[in-house]
The first five atom37 places (N, CA, C, CB, O) and aatype in JSON, in Angstrom:
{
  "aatype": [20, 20, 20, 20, 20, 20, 20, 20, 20, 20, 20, 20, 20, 20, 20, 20, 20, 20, 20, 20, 20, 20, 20, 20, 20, 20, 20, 20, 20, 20, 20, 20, 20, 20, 20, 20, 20, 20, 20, 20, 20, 20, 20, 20, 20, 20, 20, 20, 20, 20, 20, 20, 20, 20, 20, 20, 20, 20, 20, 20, 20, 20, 20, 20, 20, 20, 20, 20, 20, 20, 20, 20, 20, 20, 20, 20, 20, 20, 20, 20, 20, 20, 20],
  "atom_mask": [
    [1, 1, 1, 1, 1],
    [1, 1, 1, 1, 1],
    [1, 1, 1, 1, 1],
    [1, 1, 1, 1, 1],
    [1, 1, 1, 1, 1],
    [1, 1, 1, 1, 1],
    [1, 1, 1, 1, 1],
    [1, 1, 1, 1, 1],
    [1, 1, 1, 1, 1],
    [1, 1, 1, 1, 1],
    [1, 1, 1, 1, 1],
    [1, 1, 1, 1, 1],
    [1, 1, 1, 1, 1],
    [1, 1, 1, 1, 1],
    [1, 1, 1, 1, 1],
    [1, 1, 1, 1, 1],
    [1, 1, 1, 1, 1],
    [1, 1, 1, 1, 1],
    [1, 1, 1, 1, 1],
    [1, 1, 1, 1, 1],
    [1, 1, 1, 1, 1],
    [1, 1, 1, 1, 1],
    [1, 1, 1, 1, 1],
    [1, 1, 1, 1, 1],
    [1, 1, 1, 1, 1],
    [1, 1, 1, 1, 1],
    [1, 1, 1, 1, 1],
    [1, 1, 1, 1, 1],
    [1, 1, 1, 1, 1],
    [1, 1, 1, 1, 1],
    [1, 1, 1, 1, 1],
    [1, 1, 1, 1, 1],
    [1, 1, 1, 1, 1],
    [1, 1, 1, 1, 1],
    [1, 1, 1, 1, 1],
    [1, 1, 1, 1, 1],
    [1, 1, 1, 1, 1],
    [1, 1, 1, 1, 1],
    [1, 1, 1, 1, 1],
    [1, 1, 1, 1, 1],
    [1, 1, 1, 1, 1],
    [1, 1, 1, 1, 1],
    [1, 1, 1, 1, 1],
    [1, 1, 1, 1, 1],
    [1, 1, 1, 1, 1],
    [1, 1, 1, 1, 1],
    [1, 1, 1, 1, 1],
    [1, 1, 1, 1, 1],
    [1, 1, 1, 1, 1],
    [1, 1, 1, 1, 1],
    [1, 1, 1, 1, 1],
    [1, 1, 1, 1, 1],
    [1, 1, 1, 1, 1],
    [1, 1, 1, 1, 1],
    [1, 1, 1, 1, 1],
    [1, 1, 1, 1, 1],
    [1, 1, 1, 1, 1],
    [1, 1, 1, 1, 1],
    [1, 1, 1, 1, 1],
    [1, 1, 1, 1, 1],
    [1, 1, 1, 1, 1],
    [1, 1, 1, 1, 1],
    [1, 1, 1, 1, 1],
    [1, 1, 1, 1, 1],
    [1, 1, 1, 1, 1],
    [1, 1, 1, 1, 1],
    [1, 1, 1, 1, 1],
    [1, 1, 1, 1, 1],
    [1, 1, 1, 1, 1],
    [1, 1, 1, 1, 1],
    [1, 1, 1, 1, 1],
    [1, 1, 1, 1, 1],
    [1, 1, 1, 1, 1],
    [1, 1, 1, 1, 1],
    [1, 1, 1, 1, 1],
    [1, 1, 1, 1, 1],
    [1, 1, 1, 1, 1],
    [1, 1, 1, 1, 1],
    [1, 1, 1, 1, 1],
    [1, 1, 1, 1, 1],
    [1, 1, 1, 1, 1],
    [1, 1, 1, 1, 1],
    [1, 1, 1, 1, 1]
  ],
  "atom_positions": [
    [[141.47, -56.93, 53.59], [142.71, -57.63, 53.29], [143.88, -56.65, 53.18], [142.57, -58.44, 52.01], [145.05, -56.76, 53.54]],
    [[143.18, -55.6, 52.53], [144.27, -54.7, 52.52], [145.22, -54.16, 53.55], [143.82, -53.82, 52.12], [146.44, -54.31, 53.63]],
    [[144.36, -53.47, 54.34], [144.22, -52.93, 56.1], [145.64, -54.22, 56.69], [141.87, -53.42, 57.12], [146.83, -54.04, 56.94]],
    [[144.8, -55.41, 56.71], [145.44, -56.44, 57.09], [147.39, -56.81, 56.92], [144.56, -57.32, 56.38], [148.33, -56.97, 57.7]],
    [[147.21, -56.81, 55.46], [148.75, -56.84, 54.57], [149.55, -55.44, 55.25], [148.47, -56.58, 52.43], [150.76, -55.65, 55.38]],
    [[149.12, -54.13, 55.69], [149.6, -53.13, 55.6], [149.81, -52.95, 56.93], [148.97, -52.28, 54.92], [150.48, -51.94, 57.11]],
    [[149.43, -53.68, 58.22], [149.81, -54.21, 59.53], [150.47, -55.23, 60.05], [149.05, -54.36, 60.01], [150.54, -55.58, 61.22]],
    [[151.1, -55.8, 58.85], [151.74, -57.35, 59.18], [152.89, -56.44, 59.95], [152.36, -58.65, 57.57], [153.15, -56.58, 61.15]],
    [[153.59, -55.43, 59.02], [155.17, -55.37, 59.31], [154.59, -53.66, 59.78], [156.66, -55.72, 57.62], [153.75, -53.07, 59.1]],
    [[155.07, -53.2, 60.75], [154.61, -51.88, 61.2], [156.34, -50.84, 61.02], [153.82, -52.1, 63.16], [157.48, -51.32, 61.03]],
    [[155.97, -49.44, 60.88], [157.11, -48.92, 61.22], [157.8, -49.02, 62.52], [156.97, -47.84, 60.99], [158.96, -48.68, 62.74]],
    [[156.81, -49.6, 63.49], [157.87, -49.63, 64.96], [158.97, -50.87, 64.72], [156.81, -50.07, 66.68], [160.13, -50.74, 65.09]],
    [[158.53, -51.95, 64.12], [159.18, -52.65, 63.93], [160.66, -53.06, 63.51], [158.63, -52.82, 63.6], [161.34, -54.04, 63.8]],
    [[160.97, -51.66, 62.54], [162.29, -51.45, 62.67], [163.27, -51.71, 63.07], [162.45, -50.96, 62.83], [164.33, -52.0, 62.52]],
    [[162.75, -51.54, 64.93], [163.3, -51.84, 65.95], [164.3, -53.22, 65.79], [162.22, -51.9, 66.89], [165.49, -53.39, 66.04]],
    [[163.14, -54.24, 65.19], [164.08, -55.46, 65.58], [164.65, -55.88, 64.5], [163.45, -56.65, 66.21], [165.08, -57.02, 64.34]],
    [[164.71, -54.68, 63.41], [165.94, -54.89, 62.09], [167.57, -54.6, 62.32], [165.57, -53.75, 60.81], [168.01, -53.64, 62.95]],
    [[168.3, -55.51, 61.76], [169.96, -55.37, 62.13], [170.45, -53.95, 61.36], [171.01, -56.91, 61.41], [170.0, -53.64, 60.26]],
    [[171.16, -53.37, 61.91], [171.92, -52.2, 61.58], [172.37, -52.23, 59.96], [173.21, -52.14, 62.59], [172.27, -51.43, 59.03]],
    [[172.81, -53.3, 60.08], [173.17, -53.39, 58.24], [171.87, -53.78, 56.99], [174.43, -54.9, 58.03], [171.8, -53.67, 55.76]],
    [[171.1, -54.2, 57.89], [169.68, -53.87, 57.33], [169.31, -52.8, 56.83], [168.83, -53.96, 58.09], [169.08, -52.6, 55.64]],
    [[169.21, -51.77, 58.03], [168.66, -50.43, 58.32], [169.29, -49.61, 57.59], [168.71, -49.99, 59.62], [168.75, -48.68, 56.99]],
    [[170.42, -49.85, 57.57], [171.49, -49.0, 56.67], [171.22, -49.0, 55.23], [172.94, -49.55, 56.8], [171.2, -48.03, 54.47]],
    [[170.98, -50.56, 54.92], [170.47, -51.1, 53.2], [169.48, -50.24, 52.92], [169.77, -52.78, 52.94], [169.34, -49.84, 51.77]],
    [[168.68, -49.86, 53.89], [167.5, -49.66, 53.4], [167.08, -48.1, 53.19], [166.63, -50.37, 54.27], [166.18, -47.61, 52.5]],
    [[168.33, -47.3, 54.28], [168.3, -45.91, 53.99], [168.5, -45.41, 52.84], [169.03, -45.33, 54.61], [168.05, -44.34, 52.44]],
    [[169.25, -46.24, 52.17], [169.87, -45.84, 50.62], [168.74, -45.11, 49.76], [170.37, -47.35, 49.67], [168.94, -44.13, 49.04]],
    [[167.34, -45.83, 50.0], [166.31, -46.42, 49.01], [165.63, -45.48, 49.84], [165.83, -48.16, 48.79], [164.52, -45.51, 49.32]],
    [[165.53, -44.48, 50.98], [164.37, -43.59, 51.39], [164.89, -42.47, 51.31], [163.74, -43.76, 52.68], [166.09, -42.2, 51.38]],
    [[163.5, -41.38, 51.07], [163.68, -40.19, 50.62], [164.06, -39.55, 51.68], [162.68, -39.65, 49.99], [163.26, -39.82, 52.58]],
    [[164.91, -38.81, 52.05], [165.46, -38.07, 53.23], [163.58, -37.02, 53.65], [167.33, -36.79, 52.53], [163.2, -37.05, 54.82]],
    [[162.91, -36.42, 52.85], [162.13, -36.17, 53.41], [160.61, -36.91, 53.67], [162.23, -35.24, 53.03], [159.63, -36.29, 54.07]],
    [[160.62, -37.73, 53.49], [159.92, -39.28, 54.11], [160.05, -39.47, 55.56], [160.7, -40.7, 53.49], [159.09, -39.44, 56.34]],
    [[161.53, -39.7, 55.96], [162.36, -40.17, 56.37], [161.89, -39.33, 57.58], [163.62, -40.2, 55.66], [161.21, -39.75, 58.52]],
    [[162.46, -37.8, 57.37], [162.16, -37.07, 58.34], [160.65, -36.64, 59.08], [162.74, -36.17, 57.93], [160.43, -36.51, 60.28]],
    [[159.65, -36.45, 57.88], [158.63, -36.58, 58.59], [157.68, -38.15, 59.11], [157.94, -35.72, 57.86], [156.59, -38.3, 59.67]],
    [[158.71, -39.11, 58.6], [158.17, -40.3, 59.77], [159.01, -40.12, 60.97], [158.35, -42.02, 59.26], [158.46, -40.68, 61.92]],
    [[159.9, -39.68, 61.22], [160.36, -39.95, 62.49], [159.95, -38.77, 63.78], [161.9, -40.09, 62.26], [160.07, -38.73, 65.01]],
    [[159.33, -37.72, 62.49], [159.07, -36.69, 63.39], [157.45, -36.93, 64.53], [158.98, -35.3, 62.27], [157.2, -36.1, 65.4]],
    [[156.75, -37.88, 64.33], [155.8, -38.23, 65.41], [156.1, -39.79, 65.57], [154.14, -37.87, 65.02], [155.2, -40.57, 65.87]],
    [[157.59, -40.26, 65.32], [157.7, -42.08, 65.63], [157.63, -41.87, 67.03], [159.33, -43.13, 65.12], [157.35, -41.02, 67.88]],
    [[158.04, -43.16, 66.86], [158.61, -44.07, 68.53], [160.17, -43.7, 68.76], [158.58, -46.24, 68.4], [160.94, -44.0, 67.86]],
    [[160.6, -43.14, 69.76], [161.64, -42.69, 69.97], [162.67, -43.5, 69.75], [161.63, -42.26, 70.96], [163.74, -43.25, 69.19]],
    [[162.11, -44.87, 70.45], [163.39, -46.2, 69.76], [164.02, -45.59, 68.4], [162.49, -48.05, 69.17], [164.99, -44.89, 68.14]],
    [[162.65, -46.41, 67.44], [163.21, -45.76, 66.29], [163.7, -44.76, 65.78], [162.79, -45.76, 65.78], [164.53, -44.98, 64.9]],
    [[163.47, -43.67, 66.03], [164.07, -41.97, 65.99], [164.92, -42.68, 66.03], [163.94, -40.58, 67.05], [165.07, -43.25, 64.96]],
    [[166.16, -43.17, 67.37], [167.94, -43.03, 67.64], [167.96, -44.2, 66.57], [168.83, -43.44, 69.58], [169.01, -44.1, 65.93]],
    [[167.05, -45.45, 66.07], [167.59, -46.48, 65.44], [167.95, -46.33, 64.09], [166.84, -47.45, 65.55], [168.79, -46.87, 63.37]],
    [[167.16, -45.52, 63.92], [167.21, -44.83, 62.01], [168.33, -43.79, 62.18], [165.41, -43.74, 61.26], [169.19, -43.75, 61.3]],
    [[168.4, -42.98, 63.17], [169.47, -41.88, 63.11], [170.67, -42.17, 63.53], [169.17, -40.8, 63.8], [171.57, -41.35, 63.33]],
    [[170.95, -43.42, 64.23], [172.33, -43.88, 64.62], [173.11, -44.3, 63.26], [172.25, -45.2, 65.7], [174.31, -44.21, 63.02]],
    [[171.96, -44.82, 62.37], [172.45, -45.66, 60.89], [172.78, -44.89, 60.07], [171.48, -46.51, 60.11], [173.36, -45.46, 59.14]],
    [[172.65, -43.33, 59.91], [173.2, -42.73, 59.29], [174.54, -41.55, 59.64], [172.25, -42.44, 58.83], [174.85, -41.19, 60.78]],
    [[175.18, -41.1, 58.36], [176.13, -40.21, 58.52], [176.05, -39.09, 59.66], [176.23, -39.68, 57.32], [174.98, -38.87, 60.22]],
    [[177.13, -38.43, 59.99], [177.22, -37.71, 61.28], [176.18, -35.98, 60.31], [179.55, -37.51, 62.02], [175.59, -35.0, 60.75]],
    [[176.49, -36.47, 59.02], [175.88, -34.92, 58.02], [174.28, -35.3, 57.51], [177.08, -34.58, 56.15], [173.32, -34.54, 57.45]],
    [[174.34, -36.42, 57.24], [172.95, -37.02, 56.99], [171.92, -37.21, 58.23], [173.18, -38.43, 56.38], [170.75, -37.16, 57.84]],
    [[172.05, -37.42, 59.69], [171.49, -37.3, 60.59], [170.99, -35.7, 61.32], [172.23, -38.06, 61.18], [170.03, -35.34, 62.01]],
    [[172.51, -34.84, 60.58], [172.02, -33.65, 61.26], [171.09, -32.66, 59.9], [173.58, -32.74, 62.03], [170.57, -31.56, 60.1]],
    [[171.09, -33.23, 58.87], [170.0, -32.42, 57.98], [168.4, -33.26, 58.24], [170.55, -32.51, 56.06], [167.32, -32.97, 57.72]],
    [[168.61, -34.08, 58.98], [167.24, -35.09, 58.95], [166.54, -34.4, 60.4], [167.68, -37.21, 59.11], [165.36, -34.08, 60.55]],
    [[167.41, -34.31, 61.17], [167.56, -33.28, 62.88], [166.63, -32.13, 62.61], [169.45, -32.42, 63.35], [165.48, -31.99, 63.01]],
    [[167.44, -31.26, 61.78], [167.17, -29.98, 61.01], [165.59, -29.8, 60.42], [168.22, -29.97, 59.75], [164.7, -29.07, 60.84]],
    [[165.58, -31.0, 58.98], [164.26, -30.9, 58.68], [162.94, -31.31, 59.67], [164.23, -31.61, 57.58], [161.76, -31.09, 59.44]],
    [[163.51, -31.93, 60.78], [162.19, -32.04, 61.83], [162.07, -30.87, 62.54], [162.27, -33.21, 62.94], [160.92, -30.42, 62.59]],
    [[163.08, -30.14, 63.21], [162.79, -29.17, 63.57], [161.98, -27.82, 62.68], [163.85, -29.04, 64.02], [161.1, -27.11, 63.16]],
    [[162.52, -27.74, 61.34], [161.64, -26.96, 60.84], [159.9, -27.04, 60.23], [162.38, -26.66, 60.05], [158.93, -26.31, 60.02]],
    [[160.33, -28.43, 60.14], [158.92, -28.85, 59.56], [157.44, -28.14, 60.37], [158.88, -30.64, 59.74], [156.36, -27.99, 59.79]],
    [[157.74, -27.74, 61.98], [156.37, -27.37, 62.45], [155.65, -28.72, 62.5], [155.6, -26.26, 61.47], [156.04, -29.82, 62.11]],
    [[154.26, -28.28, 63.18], [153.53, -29.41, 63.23], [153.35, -30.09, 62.04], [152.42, -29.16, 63.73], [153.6, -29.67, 60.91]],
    [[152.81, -31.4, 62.42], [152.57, -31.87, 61.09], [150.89, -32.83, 61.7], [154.26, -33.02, 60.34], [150.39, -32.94, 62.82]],
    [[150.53, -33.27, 60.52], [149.26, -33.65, 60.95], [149.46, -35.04, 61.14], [148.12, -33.3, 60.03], [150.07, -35.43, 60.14]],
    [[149.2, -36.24, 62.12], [149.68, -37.61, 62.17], [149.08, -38.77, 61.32], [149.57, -37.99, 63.47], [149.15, -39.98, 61.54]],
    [[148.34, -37.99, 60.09], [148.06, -38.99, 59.18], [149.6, -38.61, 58.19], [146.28, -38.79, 58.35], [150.23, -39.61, 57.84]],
    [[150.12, -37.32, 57.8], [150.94, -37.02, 57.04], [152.5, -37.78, 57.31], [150.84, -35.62, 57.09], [153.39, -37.85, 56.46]],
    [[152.56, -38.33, 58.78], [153.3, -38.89, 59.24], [153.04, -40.85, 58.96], [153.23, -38.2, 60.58], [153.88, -41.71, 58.73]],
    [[151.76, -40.94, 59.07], [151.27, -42.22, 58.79], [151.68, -42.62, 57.38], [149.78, -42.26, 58.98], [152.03, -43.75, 57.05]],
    [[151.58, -41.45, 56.51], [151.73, -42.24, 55.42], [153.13, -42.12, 55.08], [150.83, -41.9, 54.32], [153.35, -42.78, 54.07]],
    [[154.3, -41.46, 55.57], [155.71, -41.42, 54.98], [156.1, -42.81, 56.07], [156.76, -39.61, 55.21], [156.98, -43.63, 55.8]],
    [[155.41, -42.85, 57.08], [155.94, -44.2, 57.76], [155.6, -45.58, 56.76], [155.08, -44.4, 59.38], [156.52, -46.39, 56.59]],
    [[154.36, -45.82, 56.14], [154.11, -46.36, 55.08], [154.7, -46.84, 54.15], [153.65, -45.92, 54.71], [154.82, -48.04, 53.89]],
    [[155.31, -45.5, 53.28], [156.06, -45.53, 51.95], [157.54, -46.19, 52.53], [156.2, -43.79, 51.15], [158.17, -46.82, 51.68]],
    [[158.14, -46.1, 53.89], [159.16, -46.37, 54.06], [158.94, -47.61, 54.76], [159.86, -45.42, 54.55], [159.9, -48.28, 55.16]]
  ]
}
C-alpha cells in the first residue's frame, strides 16, 4: 500500500503543475533536495523547476549540481520523494 500511495503522484509529474504552483511550492524545498533531485531528473523538469526560480537562486542550484559529483540514484530517489 505503501509502494502504491508513493507512485500515485511521481516527481516527473511536475511537469503538468502550473508555474504558480511550482513556484508555491519552491518556497517549502530545501535548495539542497532540490538540487540533488534534479541532478539525475527528467530534463523537462530540470528547465521546469529552474525556470520558476530567481535568476540567483537557479544559478546556486546550477552550481550545487555541478559540484555535487556523482551521486548514487537512490540518493536522488529519495530528495525527489521528500519534494
Amino acid at each position: 500500500a505503501d509502494e502504491i500511495a508513493r507512485l500515485m503522484f511521481t516527481f516527473d509529474d511536475l511537469i503538468y503543475v502550473d508555474d504558480s504552483g511550482i513556484q508555491k511550492a519552491m518556497r517549502e524545498i530545501d535548495q539542497k533536495d532540490l538540487a540533488l533531485a534534479l541532478k539525475a531528473g527528467n530534463e523537462e523538469v530540470k528547465e521546469k523547476m529552474l525556470r520558476n526560480l530567481s535568476e540567483r537562486a537557479r544559478e546556486m542550484i546550477t552550481e550545487e549540481m555541478e559540484f555535487m559529483g556523482p551521486v548514487r540514484i537512490r540518493q536522488v530517489e529519495e530528495a525527489q520523494q521528500k519534494i
